[in-house]
C-alpha positions as CSV (number, residue, x, y, z in Angstrom):
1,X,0.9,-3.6,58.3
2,X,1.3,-6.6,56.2
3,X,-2.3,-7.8,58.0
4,X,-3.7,-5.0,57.5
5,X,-2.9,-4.4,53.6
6,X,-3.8,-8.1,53.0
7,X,-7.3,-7.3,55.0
8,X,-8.4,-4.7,52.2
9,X,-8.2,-8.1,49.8
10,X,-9.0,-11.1,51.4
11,X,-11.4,-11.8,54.6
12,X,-9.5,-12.9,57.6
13,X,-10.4,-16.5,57.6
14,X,-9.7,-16.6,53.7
15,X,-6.4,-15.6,54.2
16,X,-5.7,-18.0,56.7
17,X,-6.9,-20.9,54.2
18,X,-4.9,-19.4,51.3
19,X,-1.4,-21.1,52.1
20,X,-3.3,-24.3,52.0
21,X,-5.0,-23.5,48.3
22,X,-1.1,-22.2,47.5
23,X,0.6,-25.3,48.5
24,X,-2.6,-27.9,46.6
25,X,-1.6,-25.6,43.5
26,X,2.2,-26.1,43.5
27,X,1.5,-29.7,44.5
28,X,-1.1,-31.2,41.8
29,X,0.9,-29.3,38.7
30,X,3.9,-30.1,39.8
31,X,3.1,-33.8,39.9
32,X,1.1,-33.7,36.7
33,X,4.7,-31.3,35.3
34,X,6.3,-33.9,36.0
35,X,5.4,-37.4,37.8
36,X,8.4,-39.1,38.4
37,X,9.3,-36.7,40.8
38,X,8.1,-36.9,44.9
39,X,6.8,-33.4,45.7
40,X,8.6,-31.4,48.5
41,X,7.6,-28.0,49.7
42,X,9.0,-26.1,52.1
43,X,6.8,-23.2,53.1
44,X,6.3,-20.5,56.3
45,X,2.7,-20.6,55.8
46,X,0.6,-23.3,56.8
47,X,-3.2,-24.6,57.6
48,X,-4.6,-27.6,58.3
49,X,-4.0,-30.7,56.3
50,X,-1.5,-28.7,54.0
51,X,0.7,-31.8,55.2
52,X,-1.2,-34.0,52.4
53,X,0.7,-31.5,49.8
54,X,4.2,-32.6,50.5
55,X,4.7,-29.4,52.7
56,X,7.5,-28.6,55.3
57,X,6.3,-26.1,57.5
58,X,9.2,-23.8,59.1
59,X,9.6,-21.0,62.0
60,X,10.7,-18.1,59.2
61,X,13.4,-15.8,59.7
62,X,13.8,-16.5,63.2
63,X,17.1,-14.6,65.4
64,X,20.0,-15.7,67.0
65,X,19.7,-15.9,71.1
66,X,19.4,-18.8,73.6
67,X,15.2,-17.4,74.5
68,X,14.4,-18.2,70.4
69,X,16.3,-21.6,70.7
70,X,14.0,-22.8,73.9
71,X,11.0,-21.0,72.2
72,X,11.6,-22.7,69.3
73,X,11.5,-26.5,70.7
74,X,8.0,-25.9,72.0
75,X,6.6,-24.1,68.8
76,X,8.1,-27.6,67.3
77,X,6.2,-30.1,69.3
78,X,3.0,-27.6,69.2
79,X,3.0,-27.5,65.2
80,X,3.4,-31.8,65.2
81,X,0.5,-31.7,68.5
82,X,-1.4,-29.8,65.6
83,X,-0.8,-32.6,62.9
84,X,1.8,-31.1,61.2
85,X,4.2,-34.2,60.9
86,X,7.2,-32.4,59.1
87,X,8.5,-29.3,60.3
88,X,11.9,-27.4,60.7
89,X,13.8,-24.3,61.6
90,X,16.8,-22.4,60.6
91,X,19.2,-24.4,62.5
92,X,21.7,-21.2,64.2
93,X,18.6,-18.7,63.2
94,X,17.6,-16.6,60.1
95,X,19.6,-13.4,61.3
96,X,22.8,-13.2,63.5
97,X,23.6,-9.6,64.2
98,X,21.5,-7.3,66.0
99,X,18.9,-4.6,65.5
100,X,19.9,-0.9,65.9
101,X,16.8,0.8,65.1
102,X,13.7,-0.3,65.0
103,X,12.2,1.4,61.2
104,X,13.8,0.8,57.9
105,X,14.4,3.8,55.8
106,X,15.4,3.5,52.0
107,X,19.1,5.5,51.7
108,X,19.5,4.4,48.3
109,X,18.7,7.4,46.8
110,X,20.1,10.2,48.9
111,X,21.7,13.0,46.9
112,X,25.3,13.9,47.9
113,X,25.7,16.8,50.0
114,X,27.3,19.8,49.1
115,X,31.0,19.7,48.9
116,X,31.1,16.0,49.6
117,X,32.2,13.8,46.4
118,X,30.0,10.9,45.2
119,X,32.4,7.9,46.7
120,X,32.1,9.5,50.6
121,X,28.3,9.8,50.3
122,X,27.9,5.8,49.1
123,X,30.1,4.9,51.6
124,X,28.1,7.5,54.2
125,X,25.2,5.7,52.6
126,X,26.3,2.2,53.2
127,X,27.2,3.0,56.8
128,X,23.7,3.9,57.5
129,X,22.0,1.4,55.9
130,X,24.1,-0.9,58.0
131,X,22.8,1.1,61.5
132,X,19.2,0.6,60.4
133,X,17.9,-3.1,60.1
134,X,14.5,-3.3,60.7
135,X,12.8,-4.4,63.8
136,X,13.0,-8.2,63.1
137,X,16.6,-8.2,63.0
138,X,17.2,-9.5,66.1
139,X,20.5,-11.7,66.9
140,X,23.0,-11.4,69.6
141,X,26.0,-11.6,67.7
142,X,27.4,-8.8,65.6
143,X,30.5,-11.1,64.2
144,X,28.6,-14.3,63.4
145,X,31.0,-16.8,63.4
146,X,33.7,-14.9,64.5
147,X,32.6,-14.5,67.7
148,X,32.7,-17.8,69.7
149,X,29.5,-17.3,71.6
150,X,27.7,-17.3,68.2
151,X,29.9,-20.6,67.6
152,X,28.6,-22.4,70.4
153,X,24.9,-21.6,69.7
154,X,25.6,-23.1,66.3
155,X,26.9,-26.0,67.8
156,X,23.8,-26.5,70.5
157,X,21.1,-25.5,67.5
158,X,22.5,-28.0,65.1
159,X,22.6,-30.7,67.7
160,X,18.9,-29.9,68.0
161,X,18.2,-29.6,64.4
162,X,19.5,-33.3,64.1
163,X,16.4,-34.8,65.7
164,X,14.1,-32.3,63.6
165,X,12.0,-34.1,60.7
166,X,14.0,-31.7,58.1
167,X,17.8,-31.2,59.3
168,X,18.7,-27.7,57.5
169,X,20.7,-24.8,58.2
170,X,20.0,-21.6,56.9
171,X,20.4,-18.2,57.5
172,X,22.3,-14.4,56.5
173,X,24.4,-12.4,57.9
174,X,27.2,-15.1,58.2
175,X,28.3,-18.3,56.7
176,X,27.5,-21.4,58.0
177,X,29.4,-24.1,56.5
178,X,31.1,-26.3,59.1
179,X,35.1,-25.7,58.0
180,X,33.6,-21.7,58.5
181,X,33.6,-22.6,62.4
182,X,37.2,-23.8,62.9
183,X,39.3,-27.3,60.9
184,X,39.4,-30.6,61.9
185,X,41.0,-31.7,65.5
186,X,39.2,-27.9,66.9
187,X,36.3,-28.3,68.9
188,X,33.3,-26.1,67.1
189,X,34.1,-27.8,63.8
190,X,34.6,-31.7,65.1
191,X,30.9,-31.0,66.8
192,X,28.9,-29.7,64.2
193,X,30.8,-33.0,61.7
194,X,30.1,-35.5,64.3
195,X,26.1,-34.5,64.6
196,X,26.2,-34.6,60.8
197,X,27.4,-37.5,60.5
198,X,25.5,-39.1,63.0
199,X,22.1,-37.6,61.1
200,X,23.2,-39.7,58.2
201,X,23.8,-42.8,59.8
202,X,19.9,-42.7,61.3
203,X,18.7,-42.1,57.3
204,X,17.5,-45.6,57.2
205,X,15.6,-45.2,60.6
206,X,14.5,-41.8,59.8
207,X,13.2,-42.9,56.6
208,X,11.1,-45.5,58.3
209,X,9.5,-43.1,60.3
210,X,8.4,-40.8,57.9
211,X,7.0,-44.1,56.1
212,X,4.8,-44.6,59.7
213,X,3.7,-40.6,59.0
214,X,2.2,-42.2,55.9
215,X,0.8,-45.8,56.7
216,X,0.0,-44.9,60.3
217,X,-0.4,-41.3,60.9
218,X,2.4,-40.9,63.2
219,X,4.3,-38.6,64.5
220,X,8.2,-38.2,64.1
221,X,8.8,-35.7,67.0
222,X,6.3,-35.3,70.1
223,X,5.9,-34.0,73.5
224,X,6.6,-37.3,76.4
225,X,2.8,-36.7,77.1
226,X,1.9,-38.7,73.8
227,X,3.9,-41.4,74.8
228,X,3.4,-41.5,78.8
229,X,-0.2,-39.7,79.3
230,X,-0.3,-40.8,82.5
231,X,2.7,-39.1,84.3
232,X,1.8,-35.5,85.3
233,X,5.7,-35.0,85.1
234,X,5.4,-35.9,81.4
235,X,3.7,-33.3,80.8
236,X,5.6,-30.5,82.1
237,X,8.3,-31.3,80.3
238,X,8.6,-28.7,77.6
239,X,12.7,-28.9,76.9
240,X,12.4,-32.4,76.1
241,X,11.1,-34.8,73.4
242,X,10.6,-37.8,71.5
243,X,11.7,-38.6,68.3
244,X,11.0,-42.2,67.1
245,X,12.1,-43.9,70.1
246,X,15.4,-41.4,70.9
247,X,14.6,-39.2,73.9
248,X,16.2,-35.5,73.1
249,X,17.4,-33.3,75.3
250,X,18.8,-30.0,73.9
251,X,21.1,-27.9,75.7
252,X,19.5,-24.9,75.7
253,X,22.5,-22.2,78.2
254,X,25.9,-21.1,77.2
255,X,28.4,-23.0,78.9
256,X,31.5,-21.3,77.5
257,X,31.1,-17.8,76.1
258,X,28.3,-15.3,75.6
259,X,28.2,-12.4,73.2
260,X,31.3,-11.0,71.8
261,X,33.1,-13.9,73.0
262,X,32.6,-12.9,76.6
263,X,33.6,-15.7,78.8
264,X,30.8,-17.3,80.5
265,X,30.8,-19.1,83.9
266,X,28.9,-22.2,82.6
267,X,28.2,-25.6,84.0
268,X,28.2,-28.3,81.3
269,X,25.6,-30.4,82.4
270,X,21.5,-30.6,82.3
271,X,18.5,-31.8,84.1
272,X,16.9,-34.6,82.3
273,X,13.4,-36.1,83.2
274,X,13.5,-39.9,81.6
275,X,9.8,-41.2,81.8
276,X,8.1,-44.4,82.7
277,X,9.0,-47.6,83.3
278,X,11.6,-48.0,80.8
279,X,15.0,-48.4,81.3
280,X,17.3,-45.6,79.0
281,X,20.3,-46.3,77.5
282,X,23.3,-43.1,77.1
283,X,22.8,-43.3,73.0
284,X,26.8,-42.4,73.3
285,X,28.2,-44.1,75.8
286,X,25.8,-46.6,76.8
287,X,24.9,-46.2,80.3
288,X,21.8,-47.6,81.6
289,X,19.2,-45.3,83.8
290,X,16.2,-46.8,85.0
291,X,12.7,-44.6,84.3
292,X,10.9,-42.6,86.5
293,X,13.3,-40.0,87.3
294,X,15.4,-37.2,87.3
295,X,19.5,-37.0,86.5
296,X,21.6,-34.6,86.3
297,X,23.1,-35.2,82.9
298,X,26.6,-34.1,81.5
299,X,26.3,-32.0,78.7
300,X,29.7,-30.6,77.5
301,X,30.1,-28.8,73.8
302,X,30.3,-32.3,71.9
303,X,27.8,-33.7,73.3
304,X,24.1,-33.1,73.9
305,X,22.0,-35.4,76.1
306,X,20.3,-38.1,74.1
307,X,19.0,-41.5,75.0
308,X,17.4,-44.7,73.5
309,X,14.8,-46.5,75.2
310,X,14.6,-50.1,76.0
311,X,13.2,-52.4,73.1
312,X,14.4,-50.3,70.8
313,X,15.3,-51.6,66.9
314,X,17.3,-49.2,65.2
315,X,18.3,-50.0,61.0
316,X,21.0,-47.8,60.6
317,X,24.0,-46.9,57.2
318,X,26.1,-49.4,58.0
319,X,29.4,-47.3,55.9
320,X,28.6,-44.2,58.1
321,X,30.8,-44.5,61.3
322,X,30.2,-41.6,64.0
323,X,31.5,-40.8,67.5
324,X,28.3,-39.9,68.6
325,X,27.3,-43.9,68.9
326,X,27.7,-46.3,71.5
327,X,28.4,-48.7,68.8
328,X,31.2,-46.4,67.3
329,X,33.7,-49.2,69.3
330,X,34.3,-52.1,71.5
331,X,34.7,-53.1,74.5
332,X,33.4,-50.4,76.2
333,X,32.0,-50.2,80.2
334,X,28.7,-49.8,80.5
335,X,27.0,-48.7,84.1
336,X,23.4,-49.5,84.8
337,X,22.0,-46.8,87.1
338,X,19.4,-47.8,89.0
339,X,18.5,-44.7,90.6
340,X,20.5,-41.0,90.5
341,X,22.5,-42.3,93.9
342,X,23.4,-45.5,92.9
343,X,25.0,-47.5,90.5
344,X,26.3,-50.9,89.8
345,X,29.2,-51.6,87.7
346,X,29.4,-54.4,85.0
347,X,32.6,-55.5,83.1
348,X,31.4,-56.2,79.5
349,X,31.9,-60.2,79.6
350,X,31.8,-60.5,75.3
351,X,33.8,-57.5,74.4
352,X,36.6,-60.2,73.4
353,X,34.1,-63.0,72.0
354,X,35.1,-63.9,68.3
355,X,31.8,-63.7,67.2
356,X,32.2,-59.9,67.3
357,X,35.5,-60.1,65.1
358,X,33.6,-59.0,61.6
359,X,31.4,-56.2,63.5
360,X,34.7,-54.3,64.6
361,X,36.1,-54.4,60.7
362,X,33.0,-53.0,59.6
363,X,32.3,-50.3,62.5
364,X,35.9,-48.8,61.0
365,X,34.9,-48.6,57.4
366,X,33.5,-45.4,56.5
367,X,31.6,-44.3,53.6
368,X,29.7,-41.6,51.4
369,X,25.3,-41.7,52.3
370,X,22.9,-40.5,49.8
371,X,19.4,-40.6,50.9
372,X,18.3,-40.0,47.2
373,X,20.6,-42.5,45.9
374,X,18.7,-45.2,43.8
375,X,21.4,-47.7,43.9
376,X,20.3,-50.4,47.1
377,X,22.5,-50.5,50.2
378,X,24.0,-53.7,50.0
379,X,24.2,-54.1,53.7
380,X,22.0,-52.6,56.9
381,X,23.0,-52.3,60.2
382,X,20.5,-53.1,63.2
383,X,21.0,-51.5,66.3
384,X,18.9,-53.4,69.0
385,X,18.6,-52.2,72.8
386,X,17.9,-55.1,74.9
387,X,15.6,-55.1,78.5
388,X,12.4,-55.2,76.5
389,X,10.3,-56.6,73.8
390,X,10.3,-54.2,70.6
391,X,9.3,-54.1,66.9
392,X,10.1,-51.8,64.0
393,X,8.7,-51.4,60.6
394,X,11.8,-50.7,58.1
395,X,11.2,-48.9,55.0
396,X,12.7,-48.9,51.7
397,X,11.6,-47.2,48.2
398,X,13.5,-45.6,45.2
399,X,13.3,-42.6,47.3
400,X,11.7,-40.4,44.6
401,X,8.7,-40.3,42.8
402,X,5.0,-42.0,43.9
403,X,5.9,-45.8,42.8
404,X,5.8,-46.5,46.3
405,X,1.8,-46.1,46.1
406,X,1.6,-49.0,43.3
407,X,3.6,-51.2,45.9
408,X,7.2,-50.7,44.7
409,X,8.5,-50.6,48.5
410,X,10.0,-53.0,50.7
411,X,8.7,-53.1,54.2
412,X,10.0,-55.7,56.6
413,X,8.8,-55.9,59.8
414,X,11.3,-56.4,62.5
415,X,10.6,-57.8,65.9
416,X,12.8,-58.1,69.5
417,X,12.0,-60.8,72.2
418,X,14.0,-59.7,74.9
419,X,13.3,-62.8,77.4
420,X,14.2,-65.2,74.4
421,X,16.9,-62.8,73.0
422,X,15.6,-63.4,69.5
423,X,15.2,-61.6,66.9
424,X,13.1,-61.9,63.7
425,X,12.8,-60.6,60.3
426,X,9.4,-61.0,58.7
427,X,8.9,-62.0,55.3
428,X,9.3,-58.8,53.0
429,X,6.0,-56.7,51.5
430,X,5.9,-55.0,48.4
431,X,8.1,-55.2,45.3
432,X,11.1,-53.1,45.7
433,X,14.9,-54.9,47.0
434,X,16.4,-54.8,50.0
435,X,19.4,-55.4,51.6
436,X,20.8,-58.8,51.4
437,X,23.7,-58.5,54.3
438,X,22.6,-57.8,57.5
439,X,24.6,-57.0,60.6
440,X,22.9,-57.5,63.8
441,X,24.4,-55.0,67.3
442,X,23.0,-56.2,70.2
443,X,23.4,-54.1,73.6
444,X,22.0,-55.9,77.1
445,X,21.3,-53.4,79.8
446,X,24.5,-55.3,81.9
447,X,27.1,-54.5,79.2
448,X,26.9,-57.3,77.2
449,X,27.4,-56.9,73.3
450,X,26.4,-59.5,70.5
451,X,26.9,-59.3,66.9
452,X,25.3,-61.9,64.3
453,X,26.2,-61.3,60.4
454,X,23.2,-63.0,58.6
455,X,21.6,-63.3,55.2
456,X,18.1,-62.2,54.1
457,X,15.9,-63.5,51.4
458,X,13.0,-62.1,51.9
459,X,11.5,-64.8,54.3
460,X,11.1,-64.6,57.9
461,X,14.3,-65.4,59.6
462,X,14.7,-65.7,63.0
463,X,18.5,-65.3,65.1
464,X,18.8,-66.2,68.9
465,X,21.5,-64.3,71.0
């Protein structure tokens, strides 16, 4: 209907365009309203090269079920195939409950009947308003967050929505704040906290992407066929992805309870393809697989499959501790896996080396994380994952505004060289500060931890492991 109406006004391929004229409007006045501040829309309707408004395209009032949660990770990669760099979804879906018929009719101004008093036929009213939601209404669960199989779709979706460009949870029918889903020490509400936290603790790293959107045209999430074009297997994948250099593996099956808290008969575990010729580190507990193949990967409600490849240089908030980092502690095991069948275990040789003294104080320190804030961090964190060479652009600016575009950034370039274990900070571009404390994490695919505590000054430094 909604086509067809808009038909009578505008040609088809007009219409099409029209969210892109929309978004150019908003966007030049806004910045000419008011110039010191950065554009951001967020916005159902899209067309190519809206992305050069400050748009954030998302799925609309998506439903609550397990299909629209594995439907939704491929309309993600297909919207960022399509060069649409920054797109989102309503993490737990738009609507929770589910339809009962499928037209709307308009109650509100039904007469009483004969004999009944005014307060029966609102309430009569009211009832049957609730029995008609309109065809797109189209969730699974009735009782929202009182029903623990909606609980543990939250859980899985905002695990998901953590690796998304924009992390943001939205929706009706039921609340979705996280002390809504149980208190601390209970297992739906320590999930959704440690995924949030963890989100904050990649800002600094997230932010640096979205700088490489800018400079580079990149993309921030994409299919493993961008990435590994030559393995057929790549691209099959199509519950899988890469954001930055994290491969993310949603779990997209009820392990616990369907429903109306109907217990399920799930297995807490997934199939996860890791690609080429990398090795891939357990972001969580640090466990080494080799590329090339497929492992059957443990998935229970805290925890959703996520690795780190090889090489990779991570700047992370050095206040914000989470448990959903290898580097969370000390003195961990780590297990290279060669293949699914075998594996060799390694005891971690450093994990009571001295040099690593100031890196456990500062891993227990925890802190508040403002990506807006224009106050400097005073320290970074660098998260390096050693068997390869690597290199990582790290981006600062005021977070607001367009000074960035008269060179009021900071952009330091930061390189690994895994057969000389060094690793070097180039000399800082642009105008804007930068961390002066640095606090270097090094992981080795055998176990091995390293931790340096150096200062920057804005020339190129170099620190050997």
């Amino acid at each position: 209907l909604a086509r067809e109406s808009l038909a009578k006004f505008l040609e088809p391929r007009q219409a099409n365009a029209y969210a892109l004229h929309h978004a150019k409007g908003m966007h030049d006045h806004q910045r000419k309203a008011d110039p010191s501040k950065r554009v951001m829309i967020l916005t159902r309707s899209g067309y190519p090269s809206i992305q050069r408004y400050g748009a954030v395209l998302w799925s609309g009032d998506i439903a609550a079920s397990w299909e629209v949660l594995r439907k939704q990770i491929m309309v993600g990669l297909q919207m960022s195939a399509s060069g649409f760099p920054y797109w989102t979804l309503d993490v737990g879906a738009f609507f929770t409950k589910p339809q009962r018929v499928g037209k709307r009719r308009d109650l509100r101004n039904q007469e009483a009947e004969p004999g009944q008093r005014e307060g029966e036929a609102e309430q009569s009213r009211q009832e049957e308003r609730e029995l008609l939601r309109p065809w797109f209404w189209n969730g699974d669960y009735e009782d929202g967050v009182a029903d623990k199989g909606y609980c543990e779709l939250y859980v899985r979706w905002l695990q998901y929505g953590t690796f998304l460009p924009v992390m943001r949870s939205h929706g009706t029918d039921t609340p979705r704040e996280p002390w809504r889903f149980g208190e601390a020490g209970t297992a739906y509400y320590d999930a959704i906290v440690k995924y949030i936290r963890l989100r904050y603790r990649l800002v600094p790293y997230i932010y640096s992407l979205a700088y490489q959107v800018y400079r580079e045209d990149a993309m921030l999430m994409r299919g493993l066929l961008f990435d590994y074009p030559e393995e057929e297997r790549a691209a099959e994948v199509t519950d899988q992805y890469l954001f930055g250099d994290f491969l993310v593996c949603p779990v997209t099956h009820p392990v616990e309870y369907g429903p109306g808290s109907t217990p399920v008969d799930g297995v807490p575990e997934r199939r996860v393809y890791l690609p080429g010729k990398d090795l891939w580190y357990d972001y969580e507990t640090g466990e080494v697989f080799r590329g090339g193949q497929e492992i059957l990967a443990k998935a229970p409600l805290e925890k959703m499959p996520l690795y780190i490849r090889s090489g990779s240089i991570l700047p992370v908030n050095a206040g914000e501790n989470t448990k959903a980092s290898v580097f969370r502690h000390t003195g961990a095991r780590s297990i290279l896996h060669v293949n699914a069948e075998e594996t060799v275990e390694k005891e971690n040789a450093e994990r009571e080396n001295s040099r690593e003294g100031s890196c456990r104080e500062g891993s227990r320190r925890k802190g508040n994380v403002n990506l807006y804030r224009p106050r400097l961090p005073e320290k970074i964190t660098v998260e390096i994952y050693g068997g390869g060479n690597g290199r990582f652009l790290y981006y600062l600016d005021s977070g607001n505004g367009y000074e960035y575009q008269k060179g009021e950034y900071a952009a330091l370039r930061l390189t690994w060289a895994d057969g000389e274990r060094a690793f070097t900070i180039d000399d800082v571009e642009g105008s804007y500060g930068y961390p002066k404390q640095w606090e270097l994490r090094l992981l080795m695919p055998d176990g091995r931890r390293f931790c340096r505590e150096v200062t920057y000054e804005g020339r190129q430094i170099r620190v050997e492991f």
